[in-house]
C-alpha positions as CSV (number, residue, x, y, z in Angstrom):
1,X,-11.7,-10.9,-9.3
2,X,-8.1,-11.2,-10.8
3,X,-6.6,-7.4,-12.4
4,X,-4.8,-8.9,-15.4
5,X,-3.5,-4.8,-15.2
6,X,-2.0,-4.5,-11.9
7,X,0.2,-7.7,-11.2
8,X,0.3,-8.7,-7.4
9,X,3.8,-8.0,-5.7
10,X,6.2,-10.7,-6.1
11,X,7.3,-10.1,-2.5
12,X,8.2,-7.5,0.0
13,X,11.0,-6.3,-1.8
14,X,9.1,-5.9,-5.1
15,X,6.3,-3.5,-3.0
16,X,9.4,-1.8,-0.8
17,X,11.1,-0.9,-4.4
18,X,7.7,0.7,-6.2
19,X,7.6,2.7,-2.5
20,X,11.4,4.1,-2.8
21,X,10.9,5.0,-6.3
22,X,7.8,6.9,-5.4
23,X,4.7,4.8,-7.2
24,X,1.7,5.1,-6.2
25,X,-0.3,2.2,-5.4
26,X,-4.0,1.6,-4.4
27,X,-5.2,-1.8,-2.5
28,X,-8.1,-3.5,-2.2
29,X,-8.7,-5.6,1.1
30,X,-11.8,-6.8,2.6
31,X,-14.2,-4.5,-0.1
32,X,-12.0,-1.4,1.2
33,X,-8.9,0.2,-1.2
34,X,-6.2,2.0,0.5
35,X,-3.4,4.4,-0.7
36,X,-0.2,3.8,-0.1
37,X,3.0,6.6,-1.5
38,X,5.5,8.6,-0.7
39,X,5.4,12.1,0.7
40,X,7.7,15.0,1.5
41,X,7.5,13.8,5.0
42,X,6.6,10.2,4.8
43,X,5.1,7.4,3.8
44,X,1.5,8.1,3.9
45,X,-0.9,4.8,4.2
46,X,-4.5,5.8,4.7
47,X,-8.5,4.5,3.1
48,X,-9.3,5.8,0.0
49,X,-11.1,9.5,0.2
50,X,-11.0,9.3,4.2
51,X,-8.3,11.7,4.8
52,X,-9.2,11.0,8.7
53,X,-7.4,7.2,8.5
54,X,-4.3,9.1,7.2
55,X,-1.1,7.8,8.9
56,X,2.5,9.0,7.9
57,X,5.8,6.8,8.6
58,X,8.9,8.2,8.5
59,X,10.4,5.1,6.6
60,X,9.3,2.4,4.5
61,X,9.6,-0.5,7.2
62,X,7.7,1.4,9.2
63,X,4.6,1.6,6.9
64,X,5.2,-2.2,6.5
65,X,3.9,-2.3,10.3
66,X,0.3,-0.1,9.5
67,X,-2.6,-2.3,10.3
68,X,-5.6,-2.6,8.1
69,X,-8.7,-4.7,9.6
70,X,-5.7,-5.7,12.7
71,X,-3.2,-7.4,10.0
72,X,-0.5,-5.8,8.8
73,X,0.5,-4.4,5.6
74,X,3.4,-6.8,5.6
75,X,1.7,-9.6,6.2
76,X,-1.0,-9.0,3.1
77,X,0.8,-7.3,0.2
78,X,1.5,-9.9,-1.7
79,X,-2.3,-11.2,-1.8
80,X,-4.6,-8.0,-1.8
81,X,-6.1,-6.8,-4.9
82,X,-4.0,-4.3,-6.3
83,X,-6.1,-1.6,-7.7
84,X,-3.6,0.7,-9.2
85,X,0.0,0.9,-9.4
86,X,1.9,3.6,-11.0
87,X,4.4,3.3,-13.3
């Protein structure tokens, strides 16, 4: 189901610049959504309302690296569903 609301990423860079400028965004992959922002000391990745999945990176790159269902973040942003996206 296409989100005529929430435009997929162009590319890496477009999902790297929305981190750095502190949106934040909520994915949809394989039926699951995750969050993905900036903190004080991080960027936190982690399933939606399971606080236990939460992971922190200290940079952006980093994050890039998280796994969700063993394929990275990286390697998916451009495709998943993107369920919200702050402006």
């Amino acid at each position: 189901m296409s989100n005529q609301y929430e435009p997929k990423f162009e590319d890496l860079d477009d999902f790297l610049d929305s981190l750095l400028r502190g949106r934040e965004i909520v994915i949809e992959y394989h039926g699951k959504q995750y969050d993905i922002f900036y903190l004080e000391k991080g960027f936190y990745v982690a399933q939606s309302n399971h606080d236990e999945t939460k992971k922190v990176y200290p940079t952006p790159d980093e994050a890039l690296e998280h796994t969700i269902d063993g394929v990275k973040i990286k390697d998916i942003i451009t495709t998943v569903e993107i369920v919200h996206r702050s402006i």
